[in-house]
Every structure is written in structure tokens, then in C-alpha cells.
FIDREN-213640 format. One record per residue (C-alpha): residue number from 1; residue in one letter; chain; x, y, z. Coordinates in pm, whole numbers, plus 50000, padded with zeros to 5 digits. Each point is the difference from the previous one (the first is absolute). Layout:
<atoms>
<NUM,'A','A',<X,Y,Z>>
...
</atoms>
This chain:
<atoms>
<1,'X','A',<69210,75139,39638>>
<2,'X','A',<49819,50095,49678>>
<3,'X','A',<50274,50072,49738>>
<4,'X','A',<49975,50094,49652>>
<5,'X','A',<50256,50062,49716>>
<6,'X','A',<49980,50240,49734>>
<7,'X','A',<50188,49978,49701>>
<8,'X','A',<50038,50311,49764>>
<9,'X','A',<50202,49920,49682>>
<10,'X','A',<50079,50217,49716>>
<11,'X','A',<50313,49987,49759>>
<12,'X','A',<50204,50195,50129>>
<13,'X','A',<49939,49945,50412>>
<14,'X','A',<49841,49684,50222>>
<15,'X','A',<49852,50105,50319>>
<16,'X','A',<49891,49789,50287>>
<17,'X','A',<49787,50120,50285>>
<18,'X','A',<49928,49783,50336>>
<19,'X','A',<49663,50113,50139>>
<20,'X','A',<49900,49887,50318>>
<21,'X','A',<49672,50061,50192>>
<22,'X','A',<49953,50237,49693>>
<23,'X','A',<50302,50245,50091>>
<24,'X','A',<50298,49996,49814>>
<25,'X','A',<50274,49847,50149>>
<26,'X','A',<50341,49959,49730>>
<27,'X','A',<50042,50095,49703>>
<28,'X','A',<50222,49842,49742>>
<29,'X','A',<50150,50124,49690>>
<30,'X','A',<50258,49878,49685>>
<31,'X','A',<50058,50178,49694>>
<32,'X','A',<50098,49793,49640>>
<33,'X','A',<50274,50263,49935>>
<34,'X','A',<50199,49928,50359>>
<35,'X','A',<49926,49663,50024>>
<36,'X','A',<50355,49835,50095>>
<37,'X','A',<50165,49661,49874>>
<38,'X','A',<50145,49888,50334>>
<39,'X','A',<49850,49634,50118>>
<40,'X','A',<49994,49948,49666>>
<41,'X','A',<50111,49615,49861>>
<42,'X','A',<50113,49934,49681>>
<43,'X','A',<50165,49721,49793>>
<44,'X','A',<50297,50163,49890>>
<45,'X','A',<50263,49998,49761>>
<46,'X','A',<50389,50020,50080>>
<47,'X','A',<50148,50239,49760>>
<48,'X','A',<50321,50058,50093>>
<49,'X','A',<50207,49908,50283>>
<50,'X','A',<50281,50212,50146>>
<51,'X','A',<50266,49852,50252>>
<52,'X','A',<50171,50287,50067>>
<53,'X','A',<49668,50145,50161>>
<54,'X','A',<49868,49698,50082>>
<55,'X','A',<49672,50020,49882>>
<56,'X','A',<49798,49911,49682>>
<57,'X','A',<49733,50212,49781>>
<58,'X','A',<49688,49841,49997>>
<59,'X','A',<49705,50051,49710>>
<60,'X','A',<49689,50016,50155>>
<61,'X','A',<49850,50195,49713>>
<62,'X','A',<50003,50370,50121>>
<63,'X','A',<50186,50237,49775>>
<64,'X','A',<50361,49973,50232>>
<65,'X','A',<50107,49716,50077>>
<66,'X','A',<49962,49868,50418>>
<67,'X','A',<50320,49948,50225>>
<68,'X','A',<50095,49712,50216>>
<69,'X','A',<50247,50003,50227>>
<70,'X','A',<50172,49626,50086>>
<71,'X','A',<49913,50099,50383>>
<72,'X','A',<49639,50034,49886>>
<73,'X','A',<50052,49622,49881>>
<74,'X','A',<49855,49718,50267>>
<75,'X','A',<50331,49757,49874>>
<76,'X','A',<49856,49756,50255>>
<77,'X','A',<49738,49919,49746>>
<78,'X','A',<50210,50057,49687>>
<79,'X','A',<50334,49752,50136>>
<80,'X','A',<49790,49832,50238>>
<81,'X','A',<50216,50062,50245>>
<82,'X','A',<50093,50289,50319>>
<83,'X','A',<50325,50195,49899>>
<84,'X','A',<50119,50266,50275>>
<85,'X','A',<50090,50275,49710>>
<86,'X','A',<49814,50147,49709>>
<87,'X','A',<50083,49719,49721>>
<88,'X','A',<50134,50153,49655>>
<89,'X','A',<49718,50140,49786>>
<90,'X','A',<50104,49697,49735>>
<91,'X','A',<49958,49744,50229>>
<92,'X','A',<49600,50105,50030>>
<93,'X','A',<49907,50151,49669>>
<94,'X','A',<50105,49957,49612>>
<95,'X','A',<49896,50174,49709>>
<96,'X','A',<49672,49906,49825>>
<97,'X','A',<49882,49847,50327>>
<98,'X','A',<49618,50028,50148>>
<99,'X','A',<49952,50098,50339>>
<100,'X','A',<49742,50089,50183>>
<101,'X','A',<50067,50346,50217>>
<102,'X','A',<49777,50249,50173>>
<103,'X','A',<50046,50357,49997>>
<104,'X','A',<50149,50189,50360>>
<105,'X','A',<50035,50357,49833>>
<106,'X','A',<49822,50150,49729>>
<107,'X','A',<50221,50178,49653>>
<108,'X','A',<50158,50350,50108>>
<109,'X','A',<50106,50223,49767>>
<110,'X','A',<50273,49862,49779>>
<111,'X','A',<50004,49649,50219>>
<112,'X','A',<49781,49701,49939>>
<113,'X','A',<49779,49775,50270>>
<114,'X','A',<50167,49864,50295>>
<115,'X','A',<49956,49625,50029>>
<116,'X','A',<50030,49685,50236>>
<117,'X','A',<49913,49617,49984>>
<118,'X','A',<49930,50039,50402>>
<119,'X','A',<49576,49986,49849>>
<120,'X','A',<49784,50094,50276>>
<121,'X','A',<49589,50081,49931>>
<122,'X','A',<49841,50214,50248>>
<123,'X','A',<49675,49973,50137>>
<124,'X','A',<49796,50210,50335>>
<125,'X','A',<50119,49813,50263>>
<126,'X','A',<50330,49707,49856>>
<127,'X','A',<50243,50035,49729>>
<128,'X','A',<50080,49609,49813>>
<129,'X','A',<50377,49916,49973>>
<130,'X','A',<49961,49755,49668>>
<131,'X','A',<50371,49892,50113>>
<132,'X','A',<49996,50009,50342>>
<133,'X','A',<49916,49720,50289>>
<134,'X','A',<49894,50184,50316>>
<135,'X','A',<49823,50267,50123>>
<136,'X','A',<50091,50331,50070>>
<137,'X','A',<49823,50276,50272>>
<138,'X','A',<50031,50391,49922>>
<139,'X','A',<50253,50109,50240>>
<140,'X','A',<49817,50303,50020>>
<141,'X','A',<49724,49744,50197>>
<142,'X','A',<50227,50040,50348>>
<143,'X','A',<49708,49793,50255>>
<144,'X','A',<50169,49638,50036>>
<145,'X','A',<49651,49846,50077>>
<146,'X','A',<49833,50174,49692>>
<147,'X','A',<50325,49847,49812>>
<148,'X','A',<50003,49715,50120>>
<149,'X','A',<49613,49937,49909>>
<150,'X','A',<50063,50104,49693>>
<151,'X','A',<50234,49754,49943>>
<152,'X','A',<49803,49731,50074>>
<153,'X','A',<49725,50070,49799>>
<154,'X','A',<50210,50085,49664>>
<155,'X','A',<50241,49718,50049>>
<156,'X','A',<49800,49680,49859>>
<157,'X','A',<49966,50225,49632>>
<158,'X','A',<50356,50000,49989>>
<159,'X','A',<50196,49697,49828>>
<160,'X','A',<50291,49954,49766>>
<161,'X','A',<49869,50165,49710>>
<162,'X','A',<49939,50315,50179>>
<163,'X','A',<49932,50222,50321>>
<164,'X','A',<49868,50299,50135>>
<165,'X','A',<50016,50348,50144>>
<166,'X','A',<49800,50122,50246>>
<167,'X','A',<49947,50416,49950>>
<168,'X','A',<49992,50199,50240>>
<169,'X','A',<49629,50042,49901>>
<170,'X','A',<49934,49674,50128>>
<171,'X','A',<50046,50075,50361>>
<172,'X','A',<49692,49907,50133>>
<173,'X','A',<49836,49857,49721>>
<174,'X','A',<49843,49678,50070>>
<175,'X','A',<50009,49626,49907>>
<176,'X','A',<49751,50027,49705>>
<177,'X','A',<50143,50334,49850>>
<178,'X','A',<50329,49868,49966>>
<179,'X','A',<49873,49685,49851>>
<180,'X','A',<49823,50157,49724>>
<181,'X','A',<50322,50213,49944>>
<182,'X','A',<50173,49650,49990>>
<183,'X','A',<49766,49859,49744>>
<184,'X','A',<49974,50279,49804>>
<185,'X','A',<50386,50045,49960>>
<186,'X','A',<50045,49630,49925>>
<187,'X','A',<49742,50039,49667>>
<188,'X','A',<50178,50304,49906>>
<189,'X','A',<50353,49833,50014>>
<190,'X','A',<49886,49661,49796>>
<191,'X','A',<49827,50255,49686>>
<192,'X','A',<50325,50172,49998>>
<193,'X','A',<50131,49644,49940>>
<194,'X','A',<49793,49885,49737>>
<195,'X','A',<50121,50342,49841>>
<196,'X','A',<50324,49941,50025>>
<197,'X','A',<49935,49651,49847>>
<198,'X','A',<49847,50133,49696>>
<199,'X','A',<50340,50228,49962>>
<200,'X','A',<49807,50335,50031>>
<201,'X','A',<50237,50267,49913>>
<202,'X','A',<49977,50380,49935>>
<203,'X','A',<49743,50038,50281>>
<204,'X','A',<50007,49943,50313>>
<205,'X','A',<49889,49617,50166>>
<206,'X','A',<49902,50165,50318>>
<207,'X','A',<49937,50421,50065>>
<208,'X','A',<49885,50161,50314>>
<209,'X','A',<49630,50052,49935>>
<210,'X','A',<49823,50338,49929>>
<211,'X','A',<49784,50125,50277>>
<212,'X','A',<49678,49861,49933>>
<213,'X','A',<50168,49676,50007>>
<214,'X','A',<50232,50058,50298>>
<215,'X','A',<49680,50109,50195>>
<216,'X','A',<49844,49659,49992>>
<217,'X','A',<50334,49857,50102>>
<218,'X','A',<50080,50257,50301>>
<219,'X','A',<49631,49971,50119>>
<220,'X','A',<49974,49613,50026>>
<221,'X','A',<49787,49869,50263>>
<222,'X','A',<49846,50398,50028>>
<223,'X','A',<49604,49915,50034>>
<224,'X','A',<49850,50205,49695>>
<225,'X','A',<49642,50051,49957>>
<226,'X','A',<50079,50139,49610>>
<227,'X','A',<50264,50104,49794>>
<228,'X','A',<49896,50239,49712>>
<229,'X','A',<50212,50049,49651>>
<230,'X','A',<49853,50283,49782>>
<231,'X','A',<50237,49795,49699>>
<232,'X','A',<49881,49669,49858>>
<233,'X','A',<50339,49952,49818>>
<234,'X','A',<50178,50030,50373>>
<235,'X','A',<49676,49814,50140>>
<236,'X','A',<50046,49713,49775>>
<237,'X','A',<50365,50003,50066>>
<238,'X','A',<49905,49984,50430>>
<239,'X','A',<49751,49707,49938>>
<240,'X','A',<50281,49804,49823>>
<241,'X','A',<50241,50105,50290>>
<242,'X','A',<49792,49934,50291>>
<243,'X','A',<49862,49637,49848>>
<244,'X','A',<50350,49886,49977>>
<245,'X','A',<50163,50121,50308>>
<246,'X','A',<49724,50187,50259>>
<247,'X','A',<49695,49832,49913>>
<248,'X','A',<49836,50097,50303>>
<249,'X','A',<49956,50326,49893>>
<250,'X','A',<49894,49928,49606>>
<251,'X','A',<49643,49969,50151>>
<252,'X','A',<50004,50403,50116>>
<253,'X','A',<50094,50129,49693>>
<254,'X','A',<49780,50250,49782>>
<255,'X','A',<50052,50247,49671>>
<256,'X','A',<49876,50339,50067>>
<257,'X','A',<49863,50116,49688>>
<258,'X','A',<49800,50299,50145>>
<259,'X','A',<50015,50360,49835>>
<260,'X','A',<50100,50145,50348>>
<261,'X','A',<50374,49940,50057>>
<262,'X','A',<50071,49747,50223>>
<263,'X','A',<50232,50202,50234>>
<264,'X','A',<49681,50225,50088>>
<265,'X','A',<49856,49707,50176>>
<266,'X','A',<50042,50096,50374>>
<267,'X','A',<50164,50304,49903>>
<268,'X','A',<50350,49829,49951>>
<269,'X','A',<50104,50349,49754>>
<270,'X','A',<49848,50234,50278>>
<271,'X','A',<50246,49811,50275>>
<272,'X','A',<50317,49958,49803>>
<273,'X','A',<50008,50417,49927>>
<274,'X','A',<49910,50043,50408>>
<275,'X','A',<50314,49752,50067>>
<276,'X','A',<50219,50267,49808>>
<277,'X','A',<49924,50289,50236>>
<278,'X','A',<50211,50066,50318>>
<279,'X','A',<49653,50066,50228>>
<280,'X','A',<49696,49731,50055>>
<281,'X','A',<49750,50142,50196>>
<282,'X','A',<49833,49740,50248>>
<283,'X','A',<49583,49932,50057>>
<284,'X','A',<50055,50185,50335>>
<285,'X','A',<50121,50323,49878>>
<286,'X','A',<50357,49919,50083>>
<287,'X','A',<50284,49941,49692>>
<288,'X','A',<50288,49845,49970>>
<289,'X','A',<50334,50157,49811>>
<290,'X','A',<50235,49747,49794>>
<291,'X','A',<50340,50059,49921>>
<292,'X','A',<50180,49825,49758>>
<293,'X','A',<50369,50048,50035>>
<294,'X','A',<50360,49856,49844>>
<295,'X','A',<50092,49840,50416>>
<296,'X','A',<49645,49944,50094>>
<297,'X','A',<49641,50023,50021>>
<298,'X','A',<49825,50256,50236>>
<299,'X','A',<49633,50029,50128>>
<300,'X','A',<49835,50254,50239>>
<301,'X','A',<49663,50002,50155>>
<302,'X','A',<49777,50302,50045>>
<303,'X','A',<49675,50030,50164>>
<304,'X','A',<49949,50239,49758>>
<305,'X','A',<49554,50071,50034>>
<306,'X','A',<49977,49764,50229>>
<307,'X','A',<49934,50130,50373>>
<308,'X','A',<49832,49635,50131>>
<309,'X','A',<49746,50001,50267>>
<310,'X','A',<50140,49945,50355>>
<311,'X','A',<50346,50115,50038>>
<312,'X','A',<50272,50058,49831>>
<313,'X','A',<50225,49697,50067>>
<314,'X','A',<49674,49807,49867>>
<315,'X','A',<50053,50184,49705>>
<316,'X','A',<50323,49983,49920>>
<317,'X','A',<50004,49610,50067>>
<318,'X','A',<49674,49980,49750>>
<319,'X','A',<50207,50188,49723>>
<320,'X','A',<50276,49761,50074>>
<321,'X','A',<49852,49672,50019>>
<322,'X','A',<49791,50153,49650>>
<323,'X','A',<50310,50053,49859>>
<324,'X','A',<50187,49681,50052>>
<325,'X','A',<49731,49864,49739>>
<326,'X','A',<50053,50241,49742>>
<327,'X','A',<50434,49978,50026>>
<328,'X','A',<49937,49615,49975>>
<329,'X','A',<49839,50082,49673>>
<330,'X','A',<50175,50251,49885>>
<331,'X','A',<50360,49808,50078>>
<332,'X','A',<49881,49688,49738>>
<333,'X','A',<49788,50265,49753>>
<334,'X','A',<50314,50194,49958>>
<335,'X','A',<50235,49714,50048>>
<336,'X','A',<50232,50164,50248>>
<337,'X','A',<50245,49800,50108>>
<338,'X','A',<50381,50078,50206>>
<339,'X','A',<49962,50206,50342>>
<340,'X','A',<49688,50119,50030>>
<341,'X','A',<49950,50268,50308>>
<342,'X','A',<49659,50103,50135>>
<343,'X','A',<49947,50284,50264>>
<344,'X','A',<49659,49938,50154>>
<345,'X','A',<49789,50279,50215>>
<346,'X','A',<50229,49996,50364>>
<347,'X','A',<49818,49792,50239>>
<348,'X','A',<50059,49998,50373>>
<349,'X','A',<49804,49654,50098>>
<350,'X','A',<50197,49745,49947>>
<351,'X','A',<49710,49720,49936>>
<352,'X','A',<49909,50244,49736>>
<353,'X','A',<50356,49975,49791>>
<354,'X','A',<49961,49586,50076>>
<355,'X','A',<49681,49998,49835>>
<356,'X','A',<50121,50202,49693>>
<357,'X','A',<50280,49829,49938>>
<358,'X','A',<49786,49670,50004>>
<359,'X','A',<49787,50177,49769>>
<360,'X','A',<50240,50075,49789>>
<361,'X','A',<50169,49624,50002>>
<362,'X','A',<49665,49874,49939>>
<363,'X','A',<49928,50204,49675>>
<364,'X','A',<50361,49945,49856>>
<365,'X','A',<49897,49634,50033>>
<366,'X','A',<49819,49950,49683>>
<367,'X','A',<50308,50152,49865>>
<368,'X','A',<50180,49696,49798>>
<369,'X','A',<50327,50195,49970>>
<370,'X','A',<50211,49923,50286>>
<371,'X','A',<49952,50313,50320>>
<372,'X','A',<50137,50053,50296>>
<373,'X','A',<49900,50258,50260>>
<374,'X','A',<50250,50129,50297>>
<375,'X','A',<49758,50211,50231>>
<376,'X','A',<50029,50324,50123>>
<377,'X','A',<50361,50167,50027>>
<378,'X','A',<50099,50223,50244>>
<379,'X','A',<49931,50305,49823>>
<380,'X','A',<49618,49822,49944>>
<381,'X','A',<49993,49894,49650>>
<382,'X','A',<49935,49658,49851>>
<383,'X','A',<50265,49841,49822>>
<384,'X','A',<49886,49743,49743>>
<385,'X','A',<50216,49791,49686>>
<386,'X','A',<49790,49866,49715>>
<387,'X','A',<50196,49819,49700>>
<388,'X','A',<50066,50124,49697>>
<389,'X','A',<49828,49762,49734>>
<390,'X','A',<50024,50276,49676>>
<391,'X','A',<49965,50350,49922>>
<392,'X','A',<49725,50230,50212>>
<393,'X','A',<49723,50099,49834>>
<394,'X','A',<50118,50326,49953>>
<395,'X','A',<50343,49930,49821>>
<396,'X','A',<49762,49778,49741>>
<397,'X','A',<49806,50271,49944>>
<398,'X','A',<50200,50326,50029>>
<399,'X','A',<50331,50170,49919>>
<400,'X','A',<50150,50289,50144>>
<401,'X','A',<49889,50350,49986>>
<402,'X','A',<50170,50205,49720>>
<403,'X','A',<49902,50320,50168>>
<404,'X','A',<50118,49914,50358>>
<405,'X','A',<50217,49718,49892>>
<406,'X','A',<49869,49788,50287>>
<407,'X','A',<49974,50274,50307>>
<408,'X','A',<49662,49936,49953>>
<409,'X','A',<49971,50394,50067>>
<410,'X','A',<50041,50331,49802>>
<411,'X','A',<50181,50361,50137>>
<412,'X','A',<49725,50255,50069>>
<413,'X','A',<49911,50272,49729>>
<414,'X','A',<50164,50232,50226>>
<415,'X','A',<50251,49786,50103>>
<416,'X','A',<50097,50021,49578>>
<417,'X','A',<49996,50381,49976>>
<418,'X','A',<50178,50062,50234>>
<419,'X','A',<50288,49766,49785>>
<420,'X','A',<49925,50185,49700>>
<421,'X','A',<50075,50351,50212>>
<422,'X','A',<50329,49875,50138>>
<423,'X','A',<50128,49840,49615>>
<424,'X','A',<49851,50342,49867>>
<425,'X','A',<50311,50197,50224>>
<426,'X','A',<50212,49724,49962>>
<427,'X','A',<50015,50000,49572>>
<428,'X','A',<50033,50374,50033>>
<429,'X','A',<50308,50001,50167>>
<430,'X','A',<50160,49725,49767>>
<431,'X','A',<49885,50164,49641>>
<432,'X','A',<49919,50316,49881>>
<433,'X','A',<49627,50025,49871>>
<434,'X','A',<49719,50233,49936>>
<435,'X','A',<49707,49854,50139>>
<436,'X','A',<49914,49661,50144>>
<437,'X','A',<49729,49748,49866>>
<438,'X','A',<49852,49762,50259>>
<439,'X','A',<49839,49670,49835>>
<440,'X','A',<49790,49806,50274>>
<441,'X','A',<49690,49829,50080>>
<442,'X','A',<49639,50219,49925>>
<443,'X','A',<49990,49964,50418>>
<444,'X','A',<50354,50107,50044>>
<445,'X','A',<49994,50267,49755>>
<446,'X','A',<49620,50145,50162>>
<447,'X','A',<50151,49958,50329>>
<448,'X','A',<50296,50164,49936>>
<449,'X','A',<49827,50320,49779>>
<450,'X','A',<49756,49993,50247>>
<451,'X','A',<50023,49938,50363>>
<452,'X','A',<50361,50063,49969>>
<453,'X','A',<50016,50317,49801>>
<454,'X','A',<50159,50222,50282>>
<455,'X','A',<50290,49722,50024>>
<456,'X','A',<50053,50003,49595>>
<457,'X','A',<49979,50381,50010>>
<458,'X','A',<50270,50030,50258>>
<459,'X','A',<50195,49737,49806>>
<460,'X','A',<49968,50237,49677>>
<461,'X','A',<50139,50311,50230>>
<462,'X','A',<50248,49812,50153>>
<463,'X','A',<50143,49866,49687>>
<464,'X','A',<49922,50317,49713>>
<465,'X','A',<49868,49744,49796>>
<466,'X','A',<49680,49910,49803>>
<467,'X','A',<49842,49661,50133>>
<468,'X','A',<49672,49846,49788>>
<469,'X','A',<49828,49725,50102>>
<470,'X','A',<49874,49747,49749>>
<471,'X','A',<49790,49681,50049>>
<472,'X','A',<50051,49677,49867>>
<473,'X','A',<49748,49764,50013>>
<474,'X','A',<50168,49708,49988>>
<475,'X','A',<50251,50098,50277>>
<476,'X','A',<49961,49766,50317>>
<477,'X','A',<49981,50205,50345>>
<478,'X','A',<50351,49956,50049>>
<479,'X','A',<50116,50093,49659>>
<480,'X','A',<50114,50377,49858>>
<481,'X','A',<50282,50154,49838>>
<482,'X','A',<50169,50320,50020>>
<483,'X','A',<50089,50128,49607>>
<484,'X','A',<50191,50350,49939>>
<485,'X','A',<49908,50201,49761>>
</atoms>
């Protein structure tokens, strides 16, 4: 498959693109100011220790200090022995004591870092257990042959120095994959080490890398033909990376200097403003509609222009079949992920819903977040699940309305007069005024002087008052007031 990465970095903002057979295919973003702390390591400091909370405060040189609870302690490696309860927080720490921690739960508020010794390092497919022996299967990974392979093939890397995790993203992944994950991991672990060694304190031995590092790490073993930085400071900062722990990919590598921006390249800008719009019209004519919702995901398909060329159960299996394509796209481009529901054209021939379904399975395959698709219900939809790896493309990028405040729709003009009528006759009969000033949008206020004159009029008789109408432009749609006067 020919597969290239683009790399767009700026101060403020990294973002990633994955282009394959020159169409846009995910898009990944990370912003300095929301960039967490969590998988952090550091080399702490015990501050103070507290017995009657059991816990400690740890300086790990962020403004408040972190917290460590003695149940976030392994004691196994700090008494070198199993104890059945939660040993007292003085057993494991003292005062003035270094120890090495990693973050679970970034500063809120008034409260500092949540830590643990438990150290684990993430990478795509296994997660290393410095202190543990075996290895471990995501329980989410329910097929006992598929665990039981896995097994097998992660259990010579493990020893008594340390073990691993299989993620759930590893289901399926083969023999090689997880061995480069298994390598990789085991370099990582021994620099944090050496770190530790040369008592690094105030910043952290190990943190969870920024995206254009985590790419090369979640796309080991991913065939790339190029991989194009338009910054030679992050550039120079990738070559380092990749030499030491992907070197495979060190060879593909290239700063972008050019005067066009790099994300124009296959039009990666053009794509990620389509992937914000509920409709994506298909080559055929047809379109499909994408809803984004709080429980779950929704798609319909419409023929739309199409009217194919034999019949019409040819066409609506053509728009179908056309459109399991563009969902599979659209699903990773957007990054939707939970219960995902899709409402296909009805079809009456059975072979016909078979072969989109397969269509559909087949397209979701090149997916590397974990799918699963449940056929047709009763009712004739498709029920699909896709996992939730991080935000959709659209939280990243948008907030909600402050007009609609996320209806994603706005009450008619007339729908808004007719409001301002009714709280015209009901302010009357609360307070005694003179005449009534009406403050609204320049399209309220028109509609209302203007197509709606005979209903203001009668307002104006039925009241014995004096109604003007003023506009304000900076009035949404929805917006007006009612003054007396």
C-alpha cells in the first residue's frame, strides 16, 4: 500500500496526516497548551509524609506538589516481600527520600499530580511492566485462540526484570509487529535507567511523546514510501528518534522546505473542512448524511442524483456498495468511535445485503482501531462498534454554538415574531407603559415591520399602545427585547 506521512508543525499546534493512495485517510492533532503530564516519570522527591492519610507529597518540580497514596506503592519491591494489606505509608517512604514515580492523573484545580510506582510505558500494540514477570492479554481480547497465540509469541520477552501487556490493539497484530514493539520498549526502559542513574531531577526521566514522535511509534512496521516535516528543528529531532529506536524508517524521512504549505499537498486542508460537514456527496450523485451525537454515531444513504442504468435495485445496491467506501473513510478521518449506526438504501435481495456487508467489513479492514460489525437488524439497519482511541475530529476542532448552544439549528424569523407579539401582550398586562420598543435582529425587525405589519397593527389596537421597532445589528436571530417607554 503506498503510504505517506505528513507532518505540519507550528508553535502552537503539531498535525499529522496519513495519506494513502493519495487520499487522506487520519488526521492527527496536539496542541502545546493542552498537552497533559500523565505517563509522565520522574525522579522525585518525598516532601512530607502524612500517616494519618497515608500518603506522601512528592516534588517532581511542578508548582504543587504530587500525591502518593501508600496503595499506589508496589511494597513488594520496597520490603521485598507480599503483605495481604496496604503496609503503613512509613514503612515505604521517609522524608528526603528519591523515588522514582509516574504520573496517573494530571494537577486539578487546587490538587497536585496523582502518582504511582506501578511504571508502565505504552507503546501501539504492548505496554512493559519494569517490575513485573509475566505476561498479560487485554481482557477486552475475548478469542481464546487469538489469546492464546498471543501468549506464545510475547512470552520469551518476558523475564524477571520485567513483562508485558498486550493492548487490545494488538489483537491481530503479528509476530514481527509485536517484536519491534518489544524491542523498542526495552531501549526506552534502559535510557530511562541511565537517567535515573545520573539522578535527573526536576524533569521528567521518561514523558509520553508529542505526536510527531508518538506517530513513528504507533505506525511501526507501517510500509512508508515518505514521511515529510515542513520543520527542520522537529525533523532533526525525528532523525535522532527514529536512528535510535525505528531505524527502519530514518531512511524515508525528508524536510519540506517548499513555499506552498505542506498540508496543501493532496489537498489535506480541502479534506479536513469537508470532514466537518454533516453531508458528503458521493462520485455517483448519491450523499451520505453524518450525525454526530452524545449516545452514538448515525449515517444515512441517499441516492440523491443518482438514477443508475438498469433498475432500481441495481441502483440502490451501487449507492450502497459506493458508500461503504466513503463511511470506512469517513469513520477513521473523523475518528468516530462508540456505536456507530448506518441505515443503508432498503434492499429486498438478500445476496445483495451479503455483499454489502462484506463490502463494508472489507473497507473497515485497513482500519487499525479495533471494529466490529453486527449486520442488518430487524428494522434493516447496520449496527457497527468502533473504539474510542481520543477525541473526534470535530471536538478537536470545534466548540459549541453560542447562538444555538449546540441544537445545531435556529427558530424561524417568523417563528421569533411571533414571540415578540405574545411578550408584547404579556408586559402590558404586568406594567403600565406608554409605548413598547422592540430591539431584534435587522431580519427580525424587517420581518416583523414588514411582512408582519397587519399582525403588529392589530397588536397596537388590541393593546392602545405605541409599539416601534428598532434594529440591532448585533442581535443574533433569536435575540430581542421588549423596553417600555
Amino acid at each position: 500500500m503506498s503510504s505517506e506521512l505528513l507532518i505540519n508543525v507550528t508553535p502552537t499546534e503539531t498535525r499529522v496526516a496519513l495519506i494513502e493512495h493519495g487520499s487522506l485517510q487520519e488526521v492527527h492533532i496536539e496542541r502545546e497548551a493542552k498537552r497533559g503530564i500523565v505517563g509522565n516519570i520522574y525522579l522525585g522527591k518525598v516532601i512530607r509524609v502524612l500517616p494519618g492519610m497515608q500518603a506522601a507529597f512528592i516534588d517532581i518540580g511542578l508548582d504543587k506538589a504530587a500525591f502518593l497514596h501508600a496503595s499506589d506503592i508496589n511494597s513488594k519491591l520496597i520490603l521485598k516481600e507480599e503483605t495481604k494489606q496496604v503496609p503503613d505509608i512509613r514503612a515505604l517512604v521517609h522524608e528526603g527520600q528519591r523515588i522514582m514515580i509516574q504520573v496517573v492523573k494530571d494537577p486539578l484545580g487546587s490538587k497536585g499530580a496523582r502518582l504511582t510506582t506501578d511504571i508502565t510505558i505504552a507503546s501501539r500494540y504492548l505496554v512493559l511492566m519494569p517490575h513485573a514477570t509475566h505476561a498479560g492479554i487485554s481482557q477486552r481480547i475475548e478469542d481464546p485462540q487469538e489469546r492464546k497465540r498471543l501468549k506464545e509469541i510475547i512470552n520469551p520477552y518476558c523475564d524477571e526484570h520485567q513483562g508485558f501487556i498486550v493492548r487490545t490493539a494488538g489483537e491481530g497484530a503479528g509476530e514481527q509487529e509485536l517484536k519491534h514493539d518489544a524491542e523498542f520498549l526495552r531501549r526506552v526502559w534502559k535510557k530511562v535507567q541511565e537517567r535515573k542513574q545520573r539522578k535527573q531531577i526536576n524533569k521528567p526521566l521518561y514523558q509520553d511523546l508529542s505526536l510527531s514522535l508518538r506517530v513513528l511509534r504507533d505506525f511501526v512496521g507501517v510500509d512508508f514510501e515518505r514521511i515529510r516535516i515542513d520543520s527542520k528543528l522537529t525533523y532533526d529531532q525525528l532523525v535522532i528518534f527514529s536512528e535510535e529506536f525505528v531505524p527502519e524508517l530514518t531512511q524515508v524521512m525528508e524536510y519540506y522546505p517548499g513555499e506552498r504549505p505542506i498540508f496543501d499537498l493532496f489537498s489535506v486542508e480541502v479534506e479536513i473542512q469537508r470532514a466537518l460537514h454533516r453531508k458528503i456527496e458521493l462520485k455517483s450523485g448519491g450523499y451520505l448524511i453524518i450525525d454526530q451525537t452524545e449516545a452514538m454515531t448515525t449515517i444515512d444513504i441517499n441516492t440523491g442524483a443518482f438514477v443508475g442504468h438498469r433498475n432500481l435495485e441495481d441502483t440502490i445496491f451501487s449507492t450502497n456498495v459506493e458508500a461503504t467506501q466513503a463511511i470506512a473513510r469517513q469513520l477513521r478521518l473523523r475518528n468516530l468511535g462508540g456505536i456507530i449506526i448506518v441505515d443503508f438504501i432498503d434492499m429486498k435481495n438478500e445476496d445483495h445485503k451479503r455483499r454489502v456487508l462484506s463490502s463494508l467489513e472489507m473497507a473497515m479492514s485497513r482500519d487499525n482501531v479495533k471494529f466490529s460489525v453486527h449486520g442488518f437488524s430487524s428494522l434493516g439497519l447496520v449496527e457497527m462498534t468502533r473504539k474510542r482511541t481520543r477525541e473526534s475530529l470535530e471536538h478537536v476542532l470545534c466548540g459549541e454554538c453560542p447562538i444555538c448552544t449546540g441544537r445545531g439549528n435556529l427558530k424561524t424569523v417568523e417563528t421569533v415574531c411571533f414571540e415578540i407579539l405574545r411578550e408584547i401582550v404579556r408586559v402590558n398586562r404586568a406594567h403600565d407603559a406608554d409605548t413598547f420598543i422592540v430591539y431584534a435582529s435587522s431580519l427580525v425587525s424587517d420581518f416583523l415591520v414588514n411582512d408582519e405589519f397587519h399582525s403588529l397593527a392589530e397588536v397596537e389596537v388590541f393593546i392602545g399602545k405605541l409599539i416601534k421597532v428598532k434594529a440591532e445589528t448585533m442581535y443574533s436571530q433569536e435575540q430581542f427585547d421588549v423596553v417600555m417607554m
